[in-house]
C-alpha positions in Angstrom: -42.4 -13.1 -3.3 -43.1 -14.8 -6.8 -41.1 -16.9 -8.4 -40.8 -14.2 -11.2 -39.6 -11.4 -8.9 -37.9 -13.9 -7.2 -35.8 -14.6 -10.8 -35.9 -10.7 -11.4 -34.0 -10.1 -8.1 -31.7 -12.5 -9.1 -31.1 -11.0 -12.3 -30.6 -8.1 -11.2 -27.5 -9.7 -8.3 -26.0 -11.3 -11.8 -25.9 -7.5 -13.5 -24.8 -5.9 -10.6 -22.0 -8.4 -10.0 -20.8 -8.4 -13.5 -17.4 -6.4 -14.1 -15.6 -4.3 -14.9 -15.3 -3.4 -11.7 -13.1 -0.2 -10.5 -10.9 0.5 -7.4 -8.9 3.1 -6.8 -6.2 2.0 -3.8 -3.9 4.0 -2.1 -1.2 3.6 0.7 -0.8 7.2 3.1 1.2 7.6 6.1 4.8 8.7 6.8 8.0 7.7 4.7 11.2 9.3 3.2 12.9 9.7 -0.1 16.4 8.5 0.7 19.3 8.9 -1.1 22.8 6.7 -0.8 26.0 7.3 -1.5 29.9 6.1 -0.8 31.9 8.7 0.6 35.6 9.0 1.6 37.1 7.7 4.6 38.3 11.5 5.6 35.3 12.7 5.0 33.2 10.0 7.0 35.8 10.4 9.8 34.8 14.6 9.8 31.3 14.6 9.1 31.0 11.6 11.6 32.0 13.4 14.2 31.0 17.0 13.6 27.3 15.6 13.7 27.9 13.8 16.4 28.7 16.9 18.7 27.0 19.3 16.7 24.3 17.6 14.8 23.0 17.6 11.6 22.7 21.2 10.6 26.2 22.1 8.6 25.8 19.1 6.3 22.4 19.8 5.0 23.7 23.1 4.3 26.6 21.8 2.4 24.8 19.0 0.7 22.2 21.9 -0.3 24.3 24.4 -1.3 27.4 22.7 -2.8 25.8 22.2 -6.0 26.2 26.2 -7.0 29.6 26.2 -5.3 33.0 25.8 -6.3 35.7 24.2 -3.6 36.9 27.6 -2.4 34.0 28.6 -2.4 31.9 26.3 0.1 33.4 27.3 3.5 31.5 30.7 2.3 27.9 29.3 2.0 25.4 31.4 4.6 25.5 30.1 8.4 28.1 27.5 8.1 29.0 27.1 11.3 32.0 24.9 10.3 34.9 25.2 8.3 34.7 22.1 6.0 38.4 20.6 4.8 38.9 20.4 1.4 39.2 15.9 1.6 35.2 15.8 3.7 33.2 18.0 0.8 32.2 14.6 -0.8 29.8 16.6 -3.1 32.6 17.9 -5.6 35.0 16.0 -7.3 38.8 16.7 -7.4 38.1 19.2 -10.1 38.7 22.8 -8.4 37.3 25.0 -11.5 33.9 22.5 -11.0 31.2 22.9 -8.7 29.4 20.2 -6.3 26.3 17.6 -7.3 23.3 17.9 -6.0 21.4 15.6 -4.1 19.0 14.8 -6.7 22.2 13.3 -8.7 25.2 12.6 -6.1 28.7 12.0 -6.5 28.8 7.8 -6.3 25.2 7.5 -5.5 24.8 3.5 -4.9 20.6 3.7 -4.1 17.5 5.4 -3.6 14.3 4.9 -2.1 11.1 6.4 -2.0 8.3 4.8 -0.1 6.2 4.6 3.2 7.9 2.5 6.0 6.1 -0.1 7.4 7.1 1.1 10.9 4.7 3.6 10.4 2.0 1.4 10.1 0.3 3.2 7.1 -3.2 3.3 6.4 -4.7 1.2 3.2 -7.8 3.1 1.5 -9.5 1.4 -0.8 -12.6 2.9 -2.5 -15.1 1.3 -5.4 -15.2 4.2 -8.4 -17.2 4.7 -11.3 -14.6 4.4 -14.0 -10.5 4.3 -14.4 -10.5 7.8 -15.2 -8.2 10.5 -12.9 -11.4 11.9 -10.6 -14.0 9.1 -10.9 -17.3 9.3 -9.0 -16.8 7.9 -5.8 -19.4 4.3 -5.5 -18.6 3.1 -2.0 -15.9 2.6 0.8 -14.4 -1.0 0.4 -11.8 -0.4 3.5 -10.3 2.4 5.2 -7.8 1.6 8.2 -4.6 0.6 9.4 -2.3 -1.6 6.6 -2.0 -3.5 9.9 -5.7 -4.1 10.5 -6.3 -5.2 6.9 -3.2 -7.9 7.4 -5.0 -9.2 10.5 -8.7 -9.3 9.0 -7.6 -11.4 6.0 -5.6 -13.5 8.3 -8.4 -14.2 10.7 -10.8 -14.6 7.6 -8.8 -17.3 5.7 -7.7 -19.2 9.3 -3.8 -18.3 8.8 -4.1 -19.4 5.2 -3.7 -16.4 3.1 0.0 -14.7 2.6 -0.3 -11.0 2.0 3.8 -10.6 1.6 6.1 -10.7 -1.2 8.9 -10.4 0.3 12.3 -9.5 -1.5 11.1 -7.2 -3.8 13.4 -6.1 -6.7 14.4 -3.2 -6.1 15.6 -3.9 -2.5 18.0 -5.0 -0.1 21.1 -3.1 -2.1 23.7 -3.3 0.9 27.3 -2.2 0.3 29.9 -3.9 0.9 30.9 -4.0 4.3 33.8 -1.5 5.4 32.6 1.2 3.0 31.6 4.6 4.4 28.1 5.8 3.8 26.2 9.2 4.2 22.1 8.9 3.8 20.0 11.9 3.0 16.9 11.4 3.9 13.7 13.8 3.1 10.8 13.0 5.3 7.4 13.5 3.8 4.1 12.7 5.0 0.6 11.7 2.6 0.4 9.5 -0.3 2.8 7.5 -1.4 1.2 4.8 -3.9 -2.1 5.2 -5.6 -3.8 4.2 -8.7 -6.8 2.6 -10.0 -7.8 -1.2 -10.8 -9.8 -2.4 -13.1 -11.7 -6.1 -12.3 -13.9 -8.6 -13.6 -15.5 -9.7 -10.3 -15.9 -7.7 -7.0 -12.6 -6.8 -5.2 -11.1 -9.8 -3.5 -8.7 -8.8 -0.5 -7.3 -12.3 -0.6 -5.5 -11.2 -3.9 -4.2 -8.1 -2.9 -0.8 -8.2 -1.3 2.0 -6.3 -0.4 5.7 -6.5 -1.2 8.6 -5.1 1.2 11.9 -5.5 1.7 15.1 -3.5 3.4 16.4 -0.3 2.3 20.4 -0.2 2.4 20.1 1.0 6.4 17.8 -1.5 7.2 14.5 -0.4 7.3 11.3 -2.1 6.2 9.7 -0.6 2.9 6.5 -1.2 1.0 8.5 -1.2 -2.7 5.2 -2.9 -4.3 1.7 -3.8 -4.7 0.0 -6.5 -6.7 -3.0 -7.3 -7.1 -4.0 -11.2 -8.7 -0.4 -11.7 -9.3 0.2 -8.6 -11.7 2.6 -6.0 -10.1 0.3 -2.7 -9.9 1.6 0.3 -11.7 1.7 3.5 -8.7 0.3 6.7 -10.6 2.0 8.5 -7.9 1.7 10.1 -4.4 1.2 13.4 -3.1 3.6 14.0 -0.1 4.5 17.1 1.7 8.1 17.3 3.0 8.6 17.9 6.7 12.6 18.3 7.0 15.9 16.9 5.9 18.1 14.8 8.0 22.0 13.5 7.1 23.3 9.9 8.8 26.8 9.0 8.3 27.9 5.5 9.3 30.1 2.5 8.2 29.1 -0.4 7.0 29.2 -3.2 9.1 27.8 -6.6 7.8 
């Protein structure tokens, strides 16, 4: 090879490299929109129980149904299997001529979360694109595996040096006080739950990509962020699919 083709090649690896460059990044895998709230001690001490020996089944019904019911009215909601005292339906107020909240917008609603859970270990895809735009050509795969896989690569690649977590992120770690009574409603989903597209002067670096987490109000582990060089990314939003409802009651105890 000449030097002149040599020099062409090379001008060509300058142009290539030169941005902007575009990835679109996206975090899939199992998580939950959760909801919070304080309930009564009467009603905690009902509901507690009653799922307990009977499970879950009357209070998603309530909690789904109280919104178009008035008081007298919610021991009549289709299946019920229970007969709810007037002190455990948390959804209304003490207003009898009002009916219930929905879950969306609960009575003394103190958090909620939407997210994937790290437990699930979900999967990191990140793909090169021809442009910011929604539905950009596809360029190339840049990584598509395991969140956990991709921690351990840049780990192993930068000898222990690199820290992918910021941990604490904002809009966790909102416990109650302890003593207060709780019930969690909890809508499991499964797909996408962050994605958007970045736009970079240089090639992507996985060294500045990181991840931030902290713990939802019942403890669990949640990806609440992603940044890339330092800037909090912006998520364009998921796509999930629901796959059920499911209603804890407990009392706080730290």
């Amino acid at each position: 090879m000449t030097e002149a083709t040599k020099e062409r090649e090379q001008e060509k690896l300058v142009e290539a490299l030169k941005g902007p460059h575009y990835y679109n990044i996206s975090l899939q895998g199992y998580g939950a929109e959760a909801c919070y709230m304080y309930i009564s001690k009467e009603a905690f001490e009902f509901w507690s129980k009653h799922t307990e020996e009977n499970g879950d089944q009357d209070a998603i019904k309530y909690i789904m149904n109280g919104e178009d019911k008035l008081p007298k009215e919610v021991n009549d909601i289709e299946d019920l299997e229970v007969e709810i005292p007037r002190d455990a339906m948390f959804m209304h107020d003490e207003d009898e001529n009002e009916v219930g909240y929905n879950w969306y917008e609960p009575k003394e609603e103190f958090d909620r979360t939407w997210g994937v859970t790290l437990d699930a270990n979900p999967r990191l895809v990140i793909d090169k694109v021809a442009s910011e735009d929604f539905g950009a050509d596809y360029i190339e795969d840049v990584y598509d595996d395991n969140l956990e896989e991709f921690i351990q690569k840049v780990d192993e690649d930068s000898n222990s040096e690199q820290e992918i977590w910021w941990e604490d992120h904002e809009y966790g770690n909102k416990y109650p006080e302890k003593g207060r009574y709780i019930c969690q409603v909890v809508s499991e989903e499964k797909g996408t739950f962050f994605e958007t597209t970045i736009e970079t002067p240089t090639l992507f670096d996985q060294n500045k990509l990181k991840f931030a987490f902290a713990e939802a109000p019942n403890g669990e582990d949640l990806i609440y962020g992603v940044y890339y060089d330092g800037e909090e990314i912006y998520n364009e939003g998921g796509d999930t699919n629901g796959k059920g409802y499911y209603i804890y009651f407990y009392e706080q105890d730290f």
